[in-house]
mmCIF file as Biopython writes it, N, C-alpha, C and O atoms, coordinates in Angstrom:
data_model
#
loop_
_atom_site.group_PDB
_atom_site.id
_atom_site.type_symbol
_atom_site.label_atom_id
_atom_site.label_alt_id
_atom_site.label_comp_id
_atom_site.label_asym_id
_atom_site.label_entity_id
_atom_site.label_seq_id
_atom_site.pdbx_PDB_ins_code
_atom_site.Cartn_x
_atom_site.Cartn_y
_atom_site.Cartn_z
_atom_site.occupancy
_atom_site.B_iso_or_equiv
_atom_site.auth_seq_id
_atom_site.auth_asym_id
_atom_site.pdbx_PDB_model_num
ATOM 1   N N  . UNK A ? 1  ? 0.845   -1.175  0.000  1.0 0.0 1  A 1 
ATOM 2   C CA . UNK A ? 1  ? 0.000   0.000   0.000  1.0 0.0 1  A 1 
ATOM 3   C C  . UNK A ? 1  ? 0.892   1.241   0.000  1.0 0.0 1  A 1 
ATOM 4   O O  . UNK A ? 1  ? 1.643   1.357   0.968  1.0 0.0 1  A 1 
ATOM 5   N N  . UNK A ? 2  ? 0.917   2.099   -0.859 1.0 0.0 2  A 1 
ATOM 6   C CA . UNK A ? 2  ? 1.468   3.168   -0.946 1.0 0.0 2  A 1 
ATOM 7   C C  . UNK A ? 2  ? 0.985   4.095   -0.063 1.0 0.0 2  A 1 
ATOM 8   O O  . UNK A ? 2  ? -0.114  3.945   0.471  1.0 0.0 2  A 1 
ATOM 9   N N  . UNK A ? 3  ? 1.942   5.373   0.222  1.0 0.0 3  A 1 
ATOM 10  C CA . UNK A ? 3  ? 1.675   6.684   1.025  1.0 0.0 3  A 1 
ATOM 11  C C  . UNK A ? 3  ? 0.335   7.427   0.734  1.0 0.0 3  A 1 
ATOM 12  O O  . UNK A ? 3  ? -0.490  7.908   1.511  1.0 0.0 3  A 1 
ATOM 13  N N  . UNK A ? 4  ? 0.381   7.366   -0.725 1.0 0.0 4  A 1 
ATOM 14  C CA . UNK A ? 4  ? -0.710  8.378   -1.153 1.0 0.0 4  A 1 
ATOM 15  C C  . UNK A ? 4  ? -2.085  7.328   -1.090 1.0 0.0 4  A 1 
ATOM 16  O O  . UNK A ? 4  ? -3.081  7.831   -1.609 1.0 0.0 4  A 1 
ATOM 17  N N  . UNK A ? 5  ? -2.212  6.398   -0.711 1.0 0.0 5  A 1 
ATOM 18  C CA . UNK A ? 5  ? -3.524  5.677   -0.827 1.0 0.0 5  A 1 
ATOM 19  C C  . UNK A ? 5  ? -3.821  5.537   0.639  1.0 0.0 5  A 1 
ATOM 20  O O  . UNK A ? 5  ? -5.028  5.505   0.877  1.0 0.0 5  A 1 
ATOM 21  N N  . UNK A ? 6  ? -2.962  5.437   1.773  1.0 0.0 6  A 1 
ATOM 22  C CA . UNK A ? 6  ? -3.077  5.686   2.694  1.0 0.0 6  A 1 
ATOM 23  C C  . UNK A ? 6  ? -3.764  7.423   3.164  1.0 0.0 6  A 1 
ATOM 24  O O  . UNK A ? 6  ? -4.791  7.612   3.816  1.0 0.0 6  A 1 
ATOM 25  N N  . UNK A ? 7  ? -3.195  8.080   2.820  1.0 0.0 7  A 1 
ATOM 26  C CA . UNK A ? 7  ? -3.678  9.390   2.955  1.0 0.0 7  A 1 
ATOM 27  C C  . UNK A ? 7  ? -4.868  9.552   3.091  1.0 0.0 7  A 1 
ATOM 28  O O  . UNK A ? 7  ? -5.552  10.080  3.969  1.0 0.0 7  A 1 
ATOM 29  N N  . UNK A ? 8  ? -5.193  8.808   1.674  1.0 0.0 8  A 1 
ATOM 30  C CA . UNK A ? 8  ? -7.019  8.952   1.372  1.0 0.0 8  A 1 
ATOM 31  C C  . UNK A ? 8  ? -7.442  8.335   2.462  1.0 0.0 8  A 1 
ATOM 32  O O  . UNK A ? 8  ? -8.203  8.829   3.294  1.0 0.0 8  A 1 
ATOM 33  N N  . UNK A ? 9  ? -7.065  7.467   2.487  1.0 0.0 9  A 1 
ATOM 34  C CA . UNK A ? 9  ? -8.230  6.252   3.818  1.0 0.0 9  A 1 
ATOM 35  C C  . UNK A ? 9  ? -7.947  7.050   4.767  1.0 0.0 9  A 1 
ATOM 36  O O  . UNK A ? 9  ? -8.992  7.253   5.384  1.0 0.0 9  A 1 
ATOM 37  N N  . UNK A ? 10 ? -6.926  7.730   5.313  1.0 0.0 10 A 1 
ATOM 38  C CA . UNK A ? 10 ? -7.264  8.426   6.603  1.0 0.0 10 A 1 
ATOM 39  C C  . UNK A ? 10 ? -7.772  9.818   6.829  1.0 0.0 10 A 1 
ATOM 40  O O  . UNK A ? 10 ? -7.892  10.389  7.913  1.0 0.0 10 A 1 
ATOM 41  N N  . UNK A ? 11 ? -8.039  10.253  5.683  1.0 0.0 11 A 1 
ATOM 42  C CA . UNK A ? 11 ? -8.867  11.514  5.313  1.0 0.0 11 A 1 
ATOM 43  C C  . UNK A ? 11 ? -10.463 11.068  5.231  1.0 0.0 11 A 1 
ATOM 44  O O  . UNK A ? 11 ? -11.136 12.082  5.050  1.0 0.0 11 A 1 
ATOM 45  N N  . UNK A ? 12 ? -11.103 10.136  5.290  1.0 0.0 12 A 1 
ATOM 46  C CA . UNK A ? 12 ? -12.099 8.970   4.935  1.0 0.0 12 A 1 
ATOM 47  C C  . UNK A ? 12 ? -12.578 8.722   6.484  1.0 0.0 12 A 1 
ATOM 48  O O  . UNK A ? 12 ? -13.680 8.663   7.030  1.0 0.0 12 A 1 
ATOM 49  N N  . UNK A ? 13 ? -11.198 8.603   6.936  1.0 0.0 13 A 1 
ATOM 50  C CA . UNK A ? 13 ? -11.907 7.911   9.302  1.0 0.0 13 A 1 
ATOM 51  C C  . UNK A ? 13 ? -11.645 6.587   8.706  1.0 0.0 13 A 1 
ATOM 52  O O  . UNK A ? 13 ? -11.970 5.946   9.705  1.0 0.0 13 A 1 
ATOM 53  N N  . UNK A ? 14 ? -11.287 5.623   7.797  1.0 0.0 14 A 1 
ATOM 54  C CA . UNK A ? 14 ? -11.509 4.203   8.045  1.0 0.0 14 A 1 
ATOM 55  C C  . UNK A ? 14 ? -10.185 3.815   8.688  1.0 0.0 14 A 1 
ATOM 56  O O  . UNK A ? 14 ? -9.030  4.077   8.353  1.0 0.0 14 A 1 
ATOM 57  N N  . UNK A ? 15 ? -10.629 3.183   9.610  1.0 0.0 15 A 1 
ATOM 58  C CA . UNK A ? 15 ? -9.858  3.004   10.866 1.0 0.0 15 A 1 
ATOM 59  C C  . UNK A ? 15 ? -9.107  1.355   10.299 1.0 0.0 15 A 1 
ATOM 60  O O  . UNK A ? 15 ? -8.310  1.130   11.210 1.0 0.0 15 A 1 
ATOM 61  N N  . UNK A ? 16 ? -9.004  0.318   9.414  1.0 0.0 16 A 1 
ATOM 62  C CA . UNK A ? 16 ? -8.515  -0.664  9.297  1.0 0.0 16 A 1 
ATOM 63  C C  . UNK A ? 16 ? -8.497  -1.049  7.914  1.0 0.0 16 A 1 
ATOM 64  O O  . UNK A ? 16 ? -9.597  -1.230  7.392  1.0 0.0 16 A 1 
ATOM 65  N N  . UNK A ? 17 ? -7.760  -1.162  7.417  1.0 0.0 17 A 1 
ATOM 66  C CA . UNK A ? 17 ? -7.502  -1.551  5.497  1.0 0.0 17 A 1 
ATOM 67  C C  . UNK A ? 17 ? -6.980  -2.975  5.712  1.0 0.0 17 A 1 
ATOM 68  O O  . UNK A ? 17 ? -6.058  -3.318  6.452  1.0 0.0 17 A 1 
ATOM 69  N N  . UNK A ? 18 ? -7.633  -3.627  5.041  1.0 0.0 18 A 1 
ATOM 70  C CA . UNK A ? 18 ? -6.994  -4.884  4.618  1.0 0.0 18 A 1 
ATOM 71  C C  . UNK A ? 18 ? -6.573  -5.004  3.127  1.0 0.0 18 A 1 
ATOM 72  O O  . UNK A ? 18 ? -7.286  -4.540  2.237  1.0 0.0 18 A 1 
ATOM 73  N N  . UNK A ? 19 ? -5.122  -5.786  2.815  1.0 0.0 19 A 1 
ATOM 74  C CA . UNK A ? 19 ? -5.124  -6.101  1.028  1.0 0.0 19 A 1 
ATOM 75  C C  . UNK A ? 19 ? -4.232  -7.470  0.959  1.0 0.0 19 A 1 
ATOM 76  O O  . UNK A ? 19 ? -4.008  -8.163  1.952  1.0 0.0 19 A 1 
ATOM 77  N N  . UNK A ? 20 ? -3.830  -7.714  -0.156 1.0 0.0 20 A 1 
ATOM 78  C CA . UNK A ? 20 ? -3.442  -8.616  -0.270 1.0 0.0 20 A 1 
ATOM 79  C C  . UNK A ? 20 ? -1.899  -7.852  -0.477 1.0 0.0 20 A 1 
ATOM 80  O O  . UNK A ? 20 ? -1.098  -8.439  0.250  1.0 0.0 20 A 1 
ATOM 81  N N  . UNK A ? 21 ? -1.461  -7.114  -0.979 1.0 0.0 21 A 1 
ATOM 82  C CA . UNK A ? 21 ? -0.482  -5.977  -1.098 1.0 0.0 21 A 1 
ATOM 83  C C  . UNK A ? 21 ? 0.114   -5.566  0.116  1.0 0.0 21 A 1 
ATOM 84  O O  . UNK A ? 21 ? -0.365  -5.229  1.199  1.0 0.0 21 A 1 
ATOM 85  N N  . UNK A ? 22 ? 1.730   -5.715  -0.484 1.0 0.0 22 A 1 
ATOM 86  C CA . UNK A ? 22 ? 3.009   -5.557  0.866  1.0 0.0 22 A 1 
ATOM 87  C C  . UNK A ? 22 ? 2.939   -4.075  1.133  1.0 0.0 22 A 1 
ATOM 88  O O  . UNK A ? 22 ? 2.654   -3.479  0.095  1.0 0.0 22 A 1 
ATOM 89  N N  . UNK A ? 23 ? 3.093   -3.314  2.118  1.0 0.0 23 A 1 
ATOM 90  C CA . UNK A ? 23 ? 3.210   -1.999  2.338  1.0 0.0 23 A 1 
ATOM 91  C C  . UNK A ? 23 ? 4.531   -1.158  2.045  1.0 0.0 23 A 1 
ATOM 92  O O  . UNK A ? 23 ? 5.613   -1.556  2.478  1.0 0.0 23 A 1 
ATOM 93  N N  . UNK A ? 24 ? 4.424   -0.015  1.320  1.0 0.0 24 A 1 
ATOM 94  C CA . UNK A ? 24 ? 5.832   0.573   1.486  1.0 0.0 24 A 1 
ATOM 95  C C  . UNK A ? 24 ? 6.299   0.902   3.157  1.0 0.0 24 A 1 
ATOM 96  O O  . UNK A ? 24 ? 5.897   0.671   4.298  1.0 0.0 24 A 1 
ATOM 97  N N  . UNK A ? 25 ? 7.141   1.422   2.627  1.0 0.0 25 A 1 
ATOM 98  C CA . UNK A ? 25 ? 7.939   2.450   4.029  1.0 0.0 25 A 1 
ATOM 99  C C  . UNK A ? 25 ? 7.021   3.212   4.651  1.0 0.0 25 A 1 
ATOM 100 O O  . UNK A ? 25 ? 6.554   3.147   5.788  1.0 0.0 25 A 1 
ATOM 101 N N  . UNK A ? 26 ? 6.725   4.335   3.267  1.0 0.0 26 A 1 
ATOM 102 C CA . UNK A ? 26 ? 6.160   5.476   3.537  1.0 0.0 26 A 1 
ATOM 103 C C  . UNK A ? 26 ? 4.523   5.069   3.969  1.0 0.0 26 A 1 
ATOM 104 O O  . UNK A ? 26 ? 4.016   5.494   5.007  1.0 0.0 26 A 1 
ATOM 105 N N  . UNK A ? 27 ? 3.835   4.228   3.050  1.0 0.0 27 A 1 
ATOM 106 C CA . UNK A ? 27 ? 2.726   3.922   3.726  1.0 0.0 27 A 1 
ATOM 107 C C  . UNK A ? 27 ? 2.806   3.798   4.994  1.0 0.0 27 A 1 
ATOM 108 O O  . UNK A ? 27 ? 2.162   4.536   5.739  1.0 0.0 27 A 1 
ATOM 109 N N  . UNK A ? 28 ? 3.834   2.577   5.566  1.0 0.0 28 A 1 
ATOM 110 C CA . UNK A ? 28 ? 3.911   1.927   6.937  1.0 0.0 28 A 1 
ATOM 111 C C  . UNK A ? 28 ? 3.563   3.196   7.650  1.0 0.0 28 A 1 
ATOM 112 O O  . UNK A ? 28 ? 2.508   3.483   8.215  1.0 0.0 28 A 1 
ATOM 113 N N  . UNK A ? 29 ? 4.808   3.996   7.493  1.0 0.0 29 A 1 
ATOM 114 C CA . UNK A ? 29 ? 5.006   5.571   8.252  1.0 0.0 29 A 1 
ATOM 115 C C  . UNK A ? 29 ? 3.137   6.433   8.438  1.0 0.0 29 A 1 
ATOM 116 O O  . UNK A ? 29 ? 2.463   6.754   9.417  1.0 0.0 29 A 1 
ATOM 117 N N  . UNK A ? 30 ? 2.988   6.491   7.392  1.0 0.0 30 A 1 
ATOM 118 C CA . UNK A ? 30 ? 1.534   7.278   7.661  1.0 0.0 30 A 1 
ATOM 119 C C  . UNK A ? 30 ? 0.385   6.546   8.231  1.0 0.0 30 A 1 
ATOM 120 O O  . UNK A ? 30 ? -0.260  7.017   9.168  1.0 0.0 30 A 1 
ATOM 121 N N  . UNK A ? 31 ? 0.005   4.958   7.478  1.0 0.0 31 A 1 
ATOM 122 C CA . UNK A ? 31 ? -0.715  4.034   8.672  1.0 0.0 31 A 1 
ATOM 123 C C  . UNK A ? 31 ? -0.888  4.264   9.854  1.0 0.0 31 A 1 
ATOM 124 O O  . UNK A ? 31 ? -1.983  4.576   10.321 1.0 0.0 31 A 1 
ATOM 125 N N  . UNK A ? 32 ? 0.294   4.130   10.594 1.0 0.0 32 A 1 
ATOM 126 C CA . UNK A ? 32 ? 1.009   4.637   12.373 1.0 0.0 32 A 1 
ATOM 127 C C  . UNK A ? 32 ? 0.812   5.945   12.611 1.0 0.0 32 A 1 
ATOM 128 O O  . UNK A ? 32 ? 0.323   6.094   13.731 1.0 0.0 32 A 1 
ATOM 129 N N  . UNK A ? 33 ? 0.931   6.650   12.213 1.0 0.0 33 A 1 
ATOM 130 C CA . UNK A ? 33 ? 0.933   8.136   12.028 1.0 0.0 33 A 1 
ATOM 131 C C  . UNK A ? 33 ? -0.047  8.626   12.081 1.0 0.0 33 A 1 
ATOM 132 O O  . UNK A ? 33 ? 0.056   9.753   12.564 1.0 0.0 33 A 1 
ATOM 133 N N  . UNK A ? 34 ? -1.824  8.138   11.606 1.0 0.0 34 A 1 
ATOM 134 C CA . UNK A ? 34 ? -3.073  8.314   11.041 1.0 0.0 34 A 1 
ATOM 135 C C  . UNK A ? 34 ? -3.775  7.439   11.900 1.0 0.0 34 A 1 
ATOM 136 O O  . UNK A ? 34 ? -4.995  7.529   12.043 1.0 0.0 34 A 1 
ATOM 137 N N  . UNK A ? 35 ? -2.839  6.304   12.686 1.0 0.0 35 A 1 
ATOM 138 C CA . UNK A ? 35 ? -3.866  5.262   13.662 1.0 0.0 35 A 1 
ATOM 139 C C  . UNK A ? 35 ? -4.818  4.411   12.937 1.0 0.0 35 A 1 
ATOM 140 O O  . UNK A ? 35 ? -6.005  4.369   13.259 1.0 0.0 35 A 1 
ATOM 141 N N  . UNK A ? 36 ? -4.218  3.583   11.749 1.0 0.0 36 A 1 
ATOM 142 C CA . UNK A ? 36 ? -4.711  3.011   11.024 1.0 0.0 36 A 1 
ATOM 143 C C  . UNK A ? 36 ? -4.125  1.695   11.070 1.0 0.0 36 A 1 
ATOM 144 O O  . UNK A ? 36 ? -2.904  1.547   11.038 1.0 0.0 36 A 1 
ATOM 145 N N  . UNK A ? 37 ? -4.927  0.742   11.142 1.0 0.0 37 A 1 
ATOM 146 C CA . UNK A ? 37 ? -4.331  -0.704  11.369 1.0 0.0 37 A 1 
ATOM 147 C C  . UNK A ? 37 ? -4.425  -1.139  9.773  1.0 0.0 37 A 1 
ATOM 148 O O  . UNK A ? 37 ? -5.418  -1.215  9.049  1.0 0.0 37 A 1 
ATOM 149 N N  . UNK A ? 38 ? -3.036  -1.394  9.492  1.0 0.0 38 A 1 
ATOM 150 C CA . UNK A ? 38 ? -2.781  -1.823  8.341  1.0 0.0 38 A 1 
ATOM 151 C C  . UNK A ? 38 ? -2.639  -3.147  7.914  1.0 0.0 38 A 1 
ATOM 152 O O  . UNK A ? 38 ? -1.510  -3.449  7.528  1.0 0.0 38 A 1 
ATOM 153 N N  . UNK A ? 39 ? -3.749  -4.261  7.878  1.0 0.0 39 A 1 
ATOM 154 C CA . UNK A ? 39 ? -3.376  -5.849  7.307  1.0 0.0 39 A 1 
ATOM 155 C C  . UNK A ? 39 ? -3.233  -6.439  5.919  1.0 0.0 39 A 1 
ATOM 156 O O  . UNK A ? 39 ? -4.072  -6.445  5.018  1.0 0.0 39 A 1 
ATOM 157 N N  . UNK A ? 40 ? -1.669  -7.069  5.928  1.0 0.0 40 A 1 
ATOM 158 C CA . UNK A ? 40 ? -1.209  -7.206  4.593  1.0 0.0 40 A 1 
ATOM 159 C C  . UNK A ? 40 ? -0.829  -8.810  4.337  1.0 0.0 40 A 1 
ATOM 160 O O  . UNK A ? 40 ? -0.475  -9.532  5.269  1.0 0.0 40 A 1 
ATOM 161 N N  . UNK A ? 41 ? -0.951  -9.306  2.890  1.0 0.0 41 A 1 
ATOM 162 C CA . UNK A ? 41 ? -0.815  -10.075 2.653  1.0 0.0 41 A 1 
ATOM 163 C C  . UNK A ? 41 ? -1.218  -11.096 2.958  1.0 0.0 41 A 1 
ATOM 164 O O  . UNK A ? 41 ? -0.572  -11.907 3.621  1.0 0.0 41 A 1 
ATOM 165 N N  . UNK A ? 42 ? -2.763  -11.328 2.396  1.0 0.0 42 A 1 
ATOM 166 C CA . UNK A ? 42 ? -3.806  -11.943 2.892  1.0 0.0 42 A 1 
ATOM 167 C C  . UNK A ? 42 ? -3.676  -12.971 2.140  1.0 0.0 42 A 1 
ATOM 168 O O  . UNK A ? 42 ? -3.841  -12.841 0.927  1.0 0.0 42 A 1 
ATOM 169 N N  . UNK A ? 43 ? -3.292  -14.449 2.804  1.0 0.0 43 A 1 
ATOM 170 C CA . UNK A ? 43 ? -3.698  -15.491 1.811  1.0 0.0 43 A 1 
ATOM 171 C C  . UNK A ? 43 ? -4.272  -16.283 2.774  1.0 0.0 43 A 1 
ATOM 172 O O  . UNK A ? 43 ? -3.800  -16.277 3.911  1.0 0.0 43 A 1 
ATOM 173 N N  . UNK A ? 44 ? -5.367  -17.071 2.448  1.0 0.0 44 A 1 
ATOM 174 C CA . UNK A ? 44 ? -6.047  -17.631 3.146  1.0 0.0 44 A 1 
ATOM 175 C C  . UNK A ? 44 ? -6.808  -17.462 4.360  1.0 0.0 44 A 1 
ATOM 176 O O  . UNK A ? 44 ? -7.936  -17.003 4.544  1.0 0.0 44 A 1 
ATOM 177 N N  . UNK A ? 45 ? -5.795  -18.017 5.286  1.0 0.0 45 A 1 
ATOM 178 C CA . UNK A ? 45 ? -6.419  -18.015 6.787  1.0 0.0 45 A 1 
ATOM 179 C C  . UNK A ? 45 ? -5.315  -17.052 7.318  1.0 0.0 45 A 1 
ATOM 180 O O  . UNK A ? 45 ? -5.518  -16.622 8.453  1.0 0.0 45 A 1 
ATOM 181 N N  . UNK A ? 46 ? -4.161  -16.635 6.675  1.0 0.0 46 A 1 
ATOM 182 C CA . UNK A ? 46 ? -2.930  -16.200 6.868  1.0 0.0 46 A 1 
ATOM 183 C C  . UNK A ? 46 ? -3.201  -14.554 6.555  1.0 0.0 46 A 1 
ATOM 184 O O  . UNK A ? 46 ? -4.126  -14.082 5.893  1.0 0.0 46 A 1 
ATOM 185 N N  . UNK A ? 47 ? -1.979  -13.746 7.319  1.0 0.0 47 A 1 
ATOM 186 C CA . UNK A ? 47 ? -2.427  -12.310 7.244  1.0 0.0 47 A 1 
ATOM 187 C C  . UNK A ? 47 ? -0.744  -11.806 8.147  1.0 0.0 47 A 1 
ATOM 188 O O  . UNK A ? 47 ? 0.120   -12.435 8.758  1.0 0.0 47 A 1 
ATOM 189 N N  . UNK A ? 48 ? -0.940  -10.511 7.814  1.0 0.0 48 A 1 
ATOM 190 C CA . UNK A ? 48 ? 0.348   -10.024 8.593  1.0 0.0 48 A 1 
ATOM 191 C C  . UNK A ? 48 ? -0.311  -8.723  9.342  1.0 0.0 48 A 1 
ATOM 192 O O  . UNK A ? 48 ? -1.198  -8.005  8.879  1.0 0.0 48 A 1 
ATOM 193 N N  . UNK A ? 49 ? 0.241   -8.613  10.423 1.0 0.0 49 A 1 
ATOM 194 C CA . UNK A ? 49 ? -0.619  -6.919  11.230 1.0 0.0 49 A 1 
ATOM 195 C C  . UNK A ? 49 ? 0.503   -5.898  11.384 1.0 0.0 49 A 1 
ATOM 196 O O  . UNK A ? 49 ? 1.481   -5.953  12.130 1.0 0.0 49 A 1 
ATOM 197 N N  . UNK A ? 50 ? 0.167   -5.010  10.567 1.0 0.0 50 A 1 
ATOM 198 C CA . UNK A ? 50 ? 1.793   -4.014  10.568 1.0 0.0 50 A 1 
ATOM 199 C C  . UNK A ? 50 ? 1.640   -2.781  11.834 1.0 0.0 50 A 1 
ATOM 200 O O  . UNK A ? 50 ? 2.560   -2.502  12.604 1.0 0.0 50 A 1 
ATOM 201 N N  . UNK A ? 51 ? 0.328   -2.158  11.849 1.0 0.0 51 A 1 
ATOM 202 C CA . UNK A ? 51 ? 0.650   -1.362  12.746 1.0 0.0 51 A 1 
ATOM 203 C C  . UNK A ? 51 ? -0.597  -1.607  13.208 1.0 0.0 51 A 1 
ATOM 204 O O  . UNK A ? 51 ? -1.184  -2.381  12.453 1.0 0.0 51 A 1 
ATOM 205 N N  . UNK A ? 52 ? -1.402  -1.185  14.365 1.0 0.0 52 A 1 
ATOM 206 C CA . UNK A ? 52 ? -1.946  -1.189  15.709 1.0 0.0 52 A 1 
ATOM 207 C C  . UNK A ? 52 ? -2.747  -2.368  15.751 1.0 0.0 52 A 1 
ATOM 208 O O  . UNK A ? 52 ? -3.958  -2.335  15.532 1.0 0.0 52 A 1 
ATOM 209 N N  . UNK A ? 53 ? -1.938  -3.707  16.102 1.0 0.0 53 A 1 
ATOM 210 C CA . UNK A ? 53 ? -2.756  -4.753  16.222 1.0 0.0 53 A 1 
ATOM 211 C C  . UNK A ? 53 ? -4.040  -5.085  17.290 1.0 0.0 53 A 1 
ATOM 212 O O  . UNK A ? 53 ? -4.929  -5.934  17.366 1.0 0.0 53 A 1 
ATOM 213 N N  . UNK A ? 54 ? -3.658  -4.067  17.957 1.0 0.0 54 A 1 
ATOM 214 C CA . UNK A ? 54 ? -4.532  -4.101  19.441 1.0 0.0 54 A 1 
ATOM 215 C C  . UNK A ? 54 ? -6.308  -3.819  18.772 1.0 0.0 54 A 1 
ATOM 216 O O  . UNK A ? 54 ? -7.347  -4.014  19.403 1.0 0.0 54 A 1 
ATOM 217 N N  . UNK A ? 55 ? -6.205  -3.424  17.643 1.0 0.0 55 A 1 
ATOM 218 C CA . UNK A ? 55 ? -7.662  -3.597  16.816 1.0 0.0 55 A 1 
ATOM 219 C C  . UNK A ? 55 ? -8.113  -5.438  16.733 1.0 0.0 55 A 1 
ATOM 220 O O  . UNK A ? 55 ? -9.235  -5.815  17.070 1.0 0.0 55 A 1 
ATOM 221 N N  . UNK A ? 56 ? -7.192  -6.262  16.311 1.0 0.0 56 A 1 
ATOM 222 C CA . UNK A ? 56 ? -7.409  -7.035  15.481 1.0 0.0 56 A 1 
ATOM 223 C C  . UNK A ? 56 ? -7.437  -8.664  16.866 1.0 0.0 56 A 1 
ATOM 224 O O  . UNK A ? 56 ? -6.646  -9.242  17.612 1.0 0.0 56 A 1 
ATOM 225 N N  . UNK A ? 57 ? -8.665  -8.726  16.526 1.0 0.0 57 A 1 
ATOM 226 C CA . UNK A ? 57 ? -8.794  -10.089 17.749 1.0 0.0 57 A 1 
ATOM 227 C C  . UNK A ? 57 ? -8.709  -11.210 17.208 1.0 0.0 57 A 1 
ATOM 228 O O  . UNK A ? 57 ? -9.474  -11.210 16.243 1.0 0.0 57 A 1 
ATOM 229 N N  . UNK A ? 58 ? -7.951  -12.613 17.355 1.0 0.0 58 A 1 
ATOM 230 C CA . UNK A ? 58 ? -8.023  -13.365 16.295 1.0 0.0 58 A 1 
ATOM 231 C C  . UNK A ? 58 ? -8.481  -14.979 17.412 1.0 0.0 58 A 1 
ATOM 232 O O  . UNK A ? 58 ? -8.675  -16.068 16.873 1.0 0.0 58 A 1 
#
């Protein structure tokens, strides 16, 4: 997920993005930054939690 697509979603309030797509840097950076829980690389039952996992109950 890029910086600038992040932006939008946190100009938006959506508080959690999921994709199947690795995050840049700069995304990572604004995600955290914006308080956006960012989940990447969704295959299956499988998932990665980059920034505020304390959203995500599994």
């Amino acid at each position: 997920m890029p910086a600038d697509v992040l932006i939008k979603i946190a100009r938006v309030g959506i508080p959690i993005i999921a994709s199947n797509a690795a995050p840049t840097l700069s995304g990572y950076t604004v995600a955290d930054e914006a308080n956006i829980t960012m989940v990447g690389f969704i295959r299956g039952d499988k998932f990665n939690v980059y920034t505020h996992p304390e959203r995500i109950i599994v």
